[in-house]
C-alpha angles and dihedrals in degrees: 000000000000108000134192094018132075117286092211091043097054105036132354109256136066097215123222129193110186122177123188128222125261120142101230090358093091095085088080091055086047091053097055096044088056086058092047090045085044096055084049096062090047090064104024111027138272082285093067108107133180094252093058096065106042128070099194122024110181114192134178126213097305084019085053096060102042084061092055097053085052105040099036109106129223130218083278097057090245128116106287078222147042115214085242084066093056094088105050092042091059085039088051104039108036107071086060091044086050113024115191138221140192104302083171101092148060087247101039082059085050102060093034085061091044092039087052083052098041106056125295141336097234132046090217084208093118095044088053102052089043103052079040090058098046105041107027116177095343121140139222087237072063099068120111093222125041086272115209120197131170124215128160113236095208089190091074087014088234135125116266101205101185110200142173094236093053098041085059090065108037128046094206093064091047097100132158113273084225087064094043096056098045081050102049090047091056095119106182109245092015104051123039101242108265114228118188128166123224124213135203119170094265102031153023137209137184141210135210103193144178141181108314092223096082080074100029127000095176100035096201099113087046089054093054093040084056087059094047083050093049093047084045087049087045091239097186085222086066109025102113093042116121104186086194087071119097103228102031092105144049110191128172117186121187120193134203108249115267122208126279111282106262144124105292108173136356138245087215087049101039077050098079095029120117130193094293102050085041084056095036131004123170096331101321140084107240093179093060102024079064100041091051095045094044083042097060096027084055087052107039091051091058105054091047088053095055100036087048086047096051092040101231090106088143095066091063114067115178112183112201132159114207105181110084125147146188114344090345089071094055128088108229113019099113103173110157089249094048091043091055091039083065091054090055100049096046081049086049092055101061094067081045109110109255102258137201137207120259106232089209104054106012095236123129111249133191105238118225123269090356127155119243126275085251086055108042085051086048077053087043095052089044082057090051110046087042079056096044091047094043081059104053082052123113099254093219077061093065127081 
C-alpha cells in the first residue's frame, strides 16, 4: 500500500477488497484469495501479499475475520497469513467455533429449539481465546492496509464501522482486533454480544456489539462511502479522488455463497409465525437468513448499478456463488464432510463464468462469452500489479 503520498497522484485507482459474512462460508471467499495471492506472486514474487495491493479491504463477521488473518501484521511487519493458509485454518478451526452435536434424532431437535430460546447456539469461548492468542493486544491502527470492519452496537441501536483511518485519529475507535472480531461474529442467536471498553487518558467508552451483518453483510458499499468520508475529511491519501470518475476504483467483492434460488418460505406460512418461528423454524433461522441476504443483494445491486451507469463495469468484480444447497448453504454446520464440500465449491467457482447481477430481477447471471472467475482475477492481479508498479514509480516520471 503507499503510505504517507497521494493515491491519485502516484497511480490511477483507489483499490477495494470487500468480503461478505457467512459463518463457515468463508472457506469459498478464502479459496478464491489464495488464487488472487497466487497470481501476485506470480508476477510479483513469493513476498506479494493481499494487503499490499489493496488500499481498502472491507470484511463481516467471517469476512471480518478473514481481514484480519491478511492485514494483521507479525513481528516482522508482514501479513501473519498467506491467503493459502485460509483453508486449513477454517478446517482447522471450525469444528471447535461451532462444535457440533447429534442433529440425527428427535432429542437432539429438541434441545437445538430450546437451546435457540434459551440463549445462543455457541458458547464463543473458543473464538475468543483464539482471536485473543493470535492477535494479543494489536490494533486496528496495527493493521498493514486501511482495515474496515462493521458491528452493531444494540445499547444506542446504531452501526459501529471500526476503521484504520479513524482509529489514527481517535484514540476511542481504536479498539483490539481480537475484540472486533469477536464483535463482528456475534450472530444473534448463534454468538453471546461482545462488550469492550476503550481508554484514552481523558476519557472511556464502551461498546455493546453484534455481528456486523444485521447493518452490512457485504460491506462494499461501506468501504466506498469511507473513501467519499476520507476525500470530505481531506485525507491526503484520498484528496485528488473523484469517485465520479470511471476509473478511479478497482474493487473486487467476494461474497460468501448464498443458497440456490428457490422458494424458501411462504406468505401463507410466515403468516401464522410468532417471535419464536421468525427466530427458528425447522432448523433455520428465516429473520437473518433474510437480513444477510437483503443486506449483500442490496448491495451488490448497487454497485453494479453504479459501476454499469457510469460504464466502467470491468473495474468491479463480485464473485458469488447462488447455488448452495443442502448443509453447505448453511453458516455453522462444520462437519468434516460440509467443511470440505465448501473447499470444493469455492474451487468450483473459479471455472464458473464470471456473472453479473441483473438489475431487473437481482439474480446472478453468466454473462455471454465471459472468462472464468480464475481468469478475470488473473485479469484483476494484472491490474494490480500494473497499479502497485505505477506507484513505485518517480512522479515526474507519470504522465
Amino acid at each position: 500500500m503507499a503510505t504517507g503520498n497521494n493515491i491519485l497522484k502516484l497511480g490511477k485507482k483507489i483499490t477495494v477488497l470487500s468480503i461478505d459474512g457467512g459463518g463457515i462460508r468463508g472457506i469459498i471467499p478464502g479459496i478464491i484469495l489464495s488464487s488472487l495471492e497466487s497470481k501476485l506472486q506470480d508476477l510479483d514474487g513469493p513476498d506479494a501479499r493481499i494487503a499490499d495491493y489493496f488500499d481498502i479491504i472491507a470484511g463481516t463477521s467471517t469476512g471480518g475475520l478473514l481481514t484480519t488473518m491478511l492485514t494483521a501484521p507479525n513481528k516482522d511487519k508482514r501479513p501473519i497469513y498467506q491467503a493459502k493458509d485460509i483453508q486449513n485454518f477454517y478446517l482447522d478451526h471450525c469444528p471447535k467455533i461451532f462444535p457440533q452435536k447429534s442433529r440425527n434424532n428427535f432429542i437432539s431437535s429438541i434441545t437445538n429449539f430450546v437451546g435457540a430460546v434459551m440463549g445462543p447456539k455457541y458458547s464463543g469461548k473458543y473464538l475468543q481465546e483464539l482471536t485473543n492468542q493470535l492477535l494479543g493486544d494489536l490494533t486496528i491502527k496495527d493493521t498493514l492496509a486501511d482495515m474496515i470492519i462493521p458491528a452493531f452496537d444494540i445499547k444506542i441501536l446504531q452501526p459501529v464501522i471500526f476503521s484504520t483511518d479513524d482509529a489514527k485519529v481517535d484514540a476511542l475507535k481504536n479498539a483490539r482486533l481480537a475484540d472486533i472480531c469477536i464483535s463482528t461474529s456475534a450472530a444473534p442467536t448463534f454468538f453471546p454480544a461482545h462488550s469492550f471498553t476503550i481508554k484514552d487518558d481523558q476519557r472511556t467508552r464502551t461498546f455493546e456489539l453484534i455481528d456486523g451483518g444485521v447493518a452490512a453483510n457485504n460491506p462494499t458499499l461501506l468501504a466506498i462511502s469511507h473513501i467519499r468520508k476520507e476525500i470530505l475529511k481531506e485525507n491526503p491519501l484520498f484528496n485528488d479522488a473523484n469517485l465520479m470518475e470511471s476509473k478511479s476504483m478497482l474493487v473486487l467483492s467476494l461474497g460468501t455463497g448464498t443458497s440456490k434460488y428457490e422458494a424458501k418460505y411462504s406468505a401463507a406460512t410466515a403468516s401464522k409465525w410468532g417471535l419464536i418461528n421468525w427466530l427458528f423454524d425447522n432448523g433455520k433461522t428465516p429473520l437473518l437468513d433474510i437480513f444477510s441476504d437483503a443486506s449483500s443483494d442490496v448491495v451488490d445491486f448497487h454497485v453494479s448499478a453504479l459501476f454499469q451507469s457510469l460504464n466502467c463495469k470491468d473495474y468491479y468484480l463480485r464473485i458469488q456463488d447462488d447455488t448452495l444447497t443442502g448443509d453447505a448453504s448453511s453458516v455453522d454446520i462444520a462437519t468434516k464432510e460440509n467443511l470440505q464440500r465448501l473447499v470444493d465449491i469455492g474451487t468450483e467457482l473459479l471455472q464458473k463464468p464470471v456473472s453479473r447481477v441483473n438489475l431487473e430481477n437481482g439474480r446472478f447471471e453468466n454473462i455471454a462469452g465471459a472468462p472464468s472467475n480464475e481468469a478475470a482475477l488473473a485479469d484483476f492481479a494484472r491490474l494490480l500489479s500494473e497499479e502497485q508498479k505505477l506507484r513505485h514509480k518517480s512522479p515526474s516520471s507519470l504522465n
